[in-house]
N, C-alpha and C positions, 0 to 999 in steps of 0.2 A: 081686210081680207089679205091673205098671205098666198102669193105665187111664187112658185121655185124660180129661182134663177136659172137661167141657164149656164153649163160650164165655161168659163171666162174663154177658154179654146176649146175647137175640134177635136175629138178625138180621133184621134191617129188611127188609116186605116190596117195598120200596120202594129203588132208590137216585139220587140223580142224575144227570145226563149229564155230566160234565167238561165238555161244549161247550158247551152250553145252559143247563145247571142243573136242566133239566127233572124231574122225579118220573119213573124207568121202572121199570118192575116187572124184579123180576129173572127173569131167564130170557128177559125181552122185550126185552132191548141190541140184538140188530140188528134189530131191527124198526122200532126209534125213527128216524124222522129230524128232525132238529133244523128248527125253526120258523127261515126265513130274523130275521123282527122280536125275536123271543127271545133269537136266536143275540145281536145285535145289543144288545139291553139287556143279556146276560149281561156280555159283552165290555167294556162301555161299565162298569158295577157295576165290574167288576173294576183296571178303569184308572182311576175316580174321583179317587183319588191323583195322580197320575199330571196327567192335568188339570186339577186343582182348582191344583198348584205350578207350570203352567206360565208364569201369564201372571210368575211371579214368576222364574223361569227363562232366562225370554224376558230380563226385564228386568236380570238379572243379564248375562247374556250379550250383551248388547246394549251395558251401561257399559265393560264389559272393551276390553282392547286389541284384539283381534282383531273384536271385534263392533261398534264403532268405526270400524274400518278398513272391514268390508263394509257396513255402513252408507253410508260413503264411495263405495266401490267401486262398488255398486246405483245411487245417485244418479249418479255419472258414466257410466256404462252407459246409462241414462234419457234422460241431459242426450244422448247422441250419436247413441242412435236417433229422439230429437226433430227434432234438427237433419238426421239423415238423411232425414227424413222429406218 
């Protein structure tokens, strides 16, 4: 005869929001509505990465041939609605 085990831990009476991060009680998910400034620093945490490699991104992208080129491109763009001006 086969009996279920039980879970090796308690579960938490507590879990997360995916969105926010926030602490919801289980059984109270649609209740929660995400803190617009929460939502916000979750988001922001989670891209940290992401940000923290851009200015070095930028700068990579920028040496390149193409990034170069639109470099160029911007500046003449610039230069013609000056002079349209």
């Amino acid at each position: 005869m086969y009996r279920a085990m039980p879970p090796p831990f308690p579960l938490p009476a507590h879990m997360p929001c995916p969105e926010c991060g926030a602490s919801v009680a289980r059984g109270r998910e649609d209740d929660h509505v995400c803190e617009e400034e929460r939502l916000l620093r979750y988001r922001m945490i989670q891209l940290r990465e992401e940000i923290a490699r851009f200015d070095d991104d930028l700068a990579a992208y920028l040496s390149s041939q193409r990034g170069r080129f639109d470099v160029w491109y911007a500046a003449r763009e610039r230069s013609k609605r000056r002079d349209q001006a």
